[in-house]
NUKE-903698 format. One record per atom (N, C-alpha, C): residue number from 1; atom name; x, y, z. Coordinates in nm, 2 decimals. Layout:
<pts>
> seq; atom; u; v; w
> NUM; CA; X; Y; Z
...
</pts>
This chain:
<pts>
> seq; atom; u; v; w
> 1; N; -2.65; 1.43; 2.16
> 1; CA; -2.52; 1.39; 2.19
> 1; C; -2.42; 1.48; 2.12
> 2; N; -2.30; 1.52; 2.19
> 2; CA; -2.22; 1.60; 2.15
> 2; C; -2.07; 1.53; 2.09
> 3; N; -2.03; 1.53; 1.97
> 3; CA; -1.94; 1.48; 1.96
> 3; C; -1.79; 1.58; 1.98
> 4; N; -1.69; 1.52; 2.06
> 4; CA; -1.59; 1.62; 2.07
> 4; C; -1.46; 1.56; 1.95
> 5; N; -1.36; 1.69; 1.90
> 5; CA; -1.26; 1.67; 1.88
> 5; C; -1.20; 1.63; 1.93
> 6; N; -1.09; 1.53; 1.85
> 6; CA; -0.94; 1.50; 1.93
> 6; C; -0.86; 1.56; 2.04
> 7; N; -0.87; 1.71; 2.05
> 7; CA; -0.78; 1.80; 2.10
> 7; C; -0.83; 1.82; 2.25
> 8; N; -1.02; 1.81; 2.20
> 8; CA; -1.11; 1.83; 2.34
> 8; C; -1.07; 1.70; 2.44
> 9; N; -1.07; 1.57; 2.34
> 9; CA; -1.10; 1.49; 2.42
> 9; C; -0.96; 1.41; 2.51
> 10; N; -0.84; 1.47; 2.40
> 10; CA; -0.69; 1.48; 2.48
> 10; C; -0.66; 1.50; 2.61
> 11; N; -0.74; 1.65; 2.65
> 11; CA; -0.72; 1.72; 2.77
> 11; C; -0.82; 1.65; 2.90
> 12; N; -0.89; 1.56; 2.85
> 12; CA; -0.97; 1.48; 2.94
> 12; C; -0.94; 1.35; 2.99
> 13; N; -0.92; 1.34; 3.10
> 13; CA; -0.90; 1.20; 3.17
> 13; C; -1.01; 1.10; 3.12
> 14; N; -0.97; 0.98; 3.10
> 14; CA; -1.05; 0.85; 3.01
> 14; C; -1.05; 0.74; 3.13
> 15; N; -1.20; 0.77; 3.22
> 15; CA; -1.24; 0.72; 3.35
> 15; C; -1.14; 0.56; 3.31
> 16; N; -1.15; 0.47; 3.23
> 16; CA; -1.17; 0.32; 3.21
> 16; C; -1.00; 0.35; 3.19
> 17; N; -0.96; 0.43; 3.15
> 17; CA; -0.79; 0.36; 3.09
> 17; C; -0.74; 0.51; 3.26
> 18; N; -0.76; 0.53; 3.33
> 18; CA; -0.70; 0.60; 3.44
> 18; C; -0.75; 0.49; 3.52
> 19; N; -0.84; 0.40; 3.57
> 19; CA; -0.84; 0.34; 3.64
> 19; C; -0.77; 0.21; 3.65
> 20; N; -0.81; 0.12; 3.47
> 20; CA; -0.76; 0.05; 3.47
> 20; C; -0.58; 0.02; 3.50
> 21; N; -0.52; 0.15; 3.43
> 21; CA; -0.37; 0.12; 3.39
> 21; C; -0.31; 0.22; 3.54
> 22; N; -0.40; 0.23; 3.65
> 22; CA; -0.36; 0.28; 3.79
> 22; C; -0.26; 0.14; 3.84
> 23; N; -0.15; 0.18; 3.87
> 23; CA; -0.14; 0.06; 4.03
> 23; C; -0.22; -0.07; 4.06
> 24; N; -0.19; -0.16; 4.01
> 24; CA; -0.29; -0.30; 4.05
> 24; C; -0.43; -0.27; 4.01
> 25; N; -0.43; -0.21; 3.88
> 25; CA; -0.53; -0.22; 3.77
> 25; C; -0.53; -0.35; 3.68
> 26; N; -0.63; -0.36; 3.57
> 26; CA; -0.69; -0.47; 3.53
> 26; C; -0.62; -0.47; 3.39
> 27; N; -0.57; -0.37; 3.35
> 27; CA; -0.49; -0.39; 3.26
> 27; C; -0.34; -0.37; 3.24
> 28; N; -0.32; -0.33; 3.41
> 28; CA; -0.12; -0.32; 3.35
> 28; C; -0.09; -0.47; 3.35
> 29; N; -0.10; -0.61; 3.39
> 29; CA; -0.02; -0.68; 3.28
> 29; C; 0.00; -0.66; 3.12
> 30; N; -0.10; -0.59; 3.09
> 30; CA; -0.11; -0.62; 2.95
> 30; C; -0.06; -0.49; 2.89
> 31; N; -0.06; -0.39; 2.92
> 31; CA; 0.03; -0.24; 2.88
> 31; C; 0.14; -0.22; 2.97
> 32; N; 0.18; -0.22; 3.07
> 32; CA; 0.28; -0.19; 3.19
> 32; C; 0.39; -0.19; 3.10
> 33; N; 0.43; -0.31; 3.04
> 33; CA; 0.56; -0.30; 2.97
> 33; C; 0.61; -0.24; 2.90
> 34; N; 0.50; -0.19; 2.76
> 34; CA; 0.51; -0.09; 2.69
> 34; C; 0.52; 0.07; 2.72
> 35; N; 0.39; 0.08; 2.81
> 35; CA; 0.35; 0.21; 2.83
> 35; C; 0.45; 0.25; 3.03
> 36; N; 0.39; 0.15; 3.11
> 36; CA; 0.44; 0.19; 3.21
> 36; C; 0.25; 0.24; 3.31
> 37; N; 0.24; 0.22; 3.42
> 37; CA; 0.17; 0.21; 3.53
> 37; C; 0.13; 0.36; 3.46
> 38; N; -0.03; 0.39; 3.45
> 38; CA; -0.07; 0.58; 3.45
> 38; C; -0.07; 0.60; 3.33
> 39; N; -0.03; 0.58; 3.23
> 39; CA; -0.02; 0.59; 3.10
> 39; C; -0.15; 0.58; 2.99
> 40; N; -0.25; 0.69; 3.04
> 40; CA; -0.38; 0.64; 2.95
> 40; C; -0.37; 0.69; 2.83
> 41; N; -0.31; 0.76; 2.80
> 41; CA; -0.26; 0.90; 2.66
> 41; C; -0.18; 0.80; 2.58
> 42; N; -0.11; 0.69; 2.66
> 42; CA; 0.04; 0.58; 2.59
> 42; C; -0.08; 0.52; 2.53
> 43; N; -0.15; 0.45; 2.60
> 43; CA; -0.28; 0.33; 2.54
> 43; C; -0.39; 0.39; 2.46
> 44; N; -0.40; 0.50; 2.45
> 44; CA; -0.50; 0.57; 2.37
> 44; C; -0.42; 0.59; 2.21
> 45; N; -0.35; 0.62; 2.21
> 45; CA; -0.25; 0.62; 2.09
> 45; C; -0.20; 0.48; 2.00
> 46; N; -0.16; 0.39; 2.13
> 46; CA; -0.13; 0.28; 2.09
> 46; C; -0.28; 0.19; 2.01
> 47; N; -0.38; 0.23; 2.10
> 47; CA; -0.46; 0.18; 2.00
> 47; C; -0.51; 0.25; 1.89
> 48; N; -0.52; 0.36; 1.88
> 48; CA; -0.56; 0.41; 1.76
> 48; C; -0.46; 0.40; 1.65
> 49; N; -0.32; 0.36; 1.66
> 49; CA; -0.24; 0.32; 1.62
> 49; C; -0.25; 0.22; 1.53
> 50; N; -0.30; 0.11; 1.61
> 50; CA; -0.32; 0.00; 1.59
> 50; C; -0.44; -0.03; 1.48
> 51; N; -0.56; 0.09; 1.55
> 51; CA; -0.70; 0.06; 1.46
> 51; C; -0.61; 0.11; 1.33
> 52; N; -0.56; 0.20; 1.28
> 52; CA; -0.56; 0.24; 1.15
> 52; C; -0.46; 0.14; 1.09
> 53; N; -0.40; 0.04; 1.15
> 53; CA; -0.29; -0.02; 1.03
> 53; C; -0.40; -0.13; 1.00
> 54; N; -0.51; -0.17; 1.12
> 54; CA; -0.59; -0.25; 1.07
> 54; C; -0.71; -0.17; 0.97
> 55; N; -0.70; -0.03; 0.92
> 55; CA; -0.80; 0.00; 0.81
> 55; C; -0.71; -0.03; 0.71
> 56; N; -0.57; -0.02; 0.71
> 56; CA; -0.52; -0.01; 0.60
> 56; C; -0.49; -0.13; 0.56
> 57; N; -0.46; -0.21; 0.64
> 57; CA; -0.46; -0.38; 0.55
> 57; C; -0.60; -0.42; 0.49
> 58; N; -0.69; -0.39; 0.58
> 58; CA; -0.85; -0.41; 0.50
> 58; C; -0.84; -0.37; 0.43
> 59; N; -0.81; -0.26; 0.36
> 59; CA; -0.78; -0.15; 0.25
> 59; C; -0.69; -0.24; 0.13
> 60; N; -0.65; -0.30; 0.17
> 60; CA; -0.53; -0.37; 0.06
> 60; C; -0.57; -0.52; 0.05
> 61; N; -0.68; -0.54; 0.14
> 61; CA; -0.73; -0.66; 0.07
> 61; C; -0.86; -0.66; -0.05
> 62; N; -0.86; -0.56; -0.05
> 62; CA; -0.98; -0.51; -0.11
> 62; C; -0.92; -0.49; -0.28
> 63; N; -0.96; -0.57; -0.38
> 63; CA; -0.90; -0.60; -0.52
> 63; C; -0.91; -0.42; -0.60
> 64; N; -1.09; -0.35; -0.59
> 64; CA; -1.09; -0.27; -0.64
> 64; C; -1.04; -0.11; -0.58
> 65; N; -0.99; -0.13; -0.46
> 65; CA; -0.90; -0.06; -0.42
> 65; C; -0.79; -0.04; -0.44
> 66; N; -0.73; -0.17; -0.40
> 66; CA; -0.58; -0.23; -0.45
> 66; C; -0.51; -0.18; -0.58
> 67; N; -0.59; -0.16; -0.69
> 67; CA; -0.61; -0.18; -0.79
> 67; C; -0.64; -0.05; -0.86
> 68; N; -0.65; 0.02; -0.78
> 68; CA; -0.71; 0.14; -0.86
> 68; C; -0.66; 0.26; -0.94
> 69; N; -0.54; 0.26; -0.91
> 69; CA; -0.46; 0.31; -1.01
> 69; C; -0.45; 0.27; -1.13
> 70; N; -0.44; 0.09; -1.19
> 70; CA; -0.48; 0.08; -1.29
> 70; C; -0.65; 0.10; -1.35
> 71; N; -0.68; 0.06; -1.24
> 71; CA; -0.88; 0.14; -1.29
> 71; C; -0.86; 0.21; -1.35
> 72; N; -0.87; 0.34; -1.29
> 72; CA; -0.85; 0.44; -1.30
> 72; C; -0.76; 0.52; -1.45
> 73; N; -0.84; 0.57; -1.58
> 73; CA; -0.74; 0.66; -1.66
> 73; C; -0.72; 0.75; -1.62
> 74; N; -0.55; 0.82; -1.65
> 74; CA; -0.53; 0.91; -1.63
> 74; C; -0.56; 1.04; -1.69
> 75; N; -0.59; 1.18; -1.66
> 75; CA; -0.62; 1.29; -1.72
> 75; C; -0.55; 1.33; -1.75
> 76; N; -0.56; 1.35; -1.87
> 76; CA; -0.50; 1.43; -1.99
> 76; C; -0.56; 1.59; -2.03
> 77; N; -0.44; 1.71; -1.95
> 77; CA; -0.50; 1.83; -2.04
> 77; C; -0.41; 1.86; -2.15
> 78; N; -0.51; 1.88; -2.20
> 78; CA; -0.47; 1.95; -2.30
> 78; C; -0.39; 2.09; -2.33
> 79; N; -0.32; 2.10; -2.37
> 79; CA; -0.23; 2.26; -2.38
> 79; C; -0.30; 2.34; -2.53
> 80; N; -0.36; 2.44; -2.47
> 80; CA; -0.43; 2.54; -2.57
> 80; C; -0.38; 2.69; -2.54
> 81; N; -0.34; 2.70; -2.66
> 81; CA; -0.21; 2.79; -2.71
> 81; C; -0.29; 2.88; -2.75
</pts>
């Protein structure tokens, strides 16, 4: 299995979100307003959008995360003359 970059997989039509968000597809009630009828690149973004504000609240629920700047001492160099 080949995994592609972001850039490869931009220039590629996404069978499920070109069919769905076509003309009396299965998901323009639910994007049309936002995005507008054809818009698989709008809904591709939108949710990846969406996935990373949900890493980043998991991220902040997390105490030793949260937290880690006081964890964490700071480094001290030393200045040698």
């Amino acid at each position: 299995m080949e995994v592609k970059g972001s850039g490869e997989l931009a220039g590629q039509p996404v069978p499920w979100s070109t069919r769905c968000l076509r003309s009396g597809g299965l998901l323009v009630p639910v994007f049309a307003r936002v995005t507008g009828t054809g818009a698989g690149m709008a809904v591709l973004y939108l949710l990846s959008a969406m996935a990373a504000s949900v890493v980043t609240l998991a991220g902040f629920l997390v105490p030793r995360l949260r937290n880690l700047e006081k964890l964490l001492p700071d480094h001290e160099v030393e200045a040698s003359l």
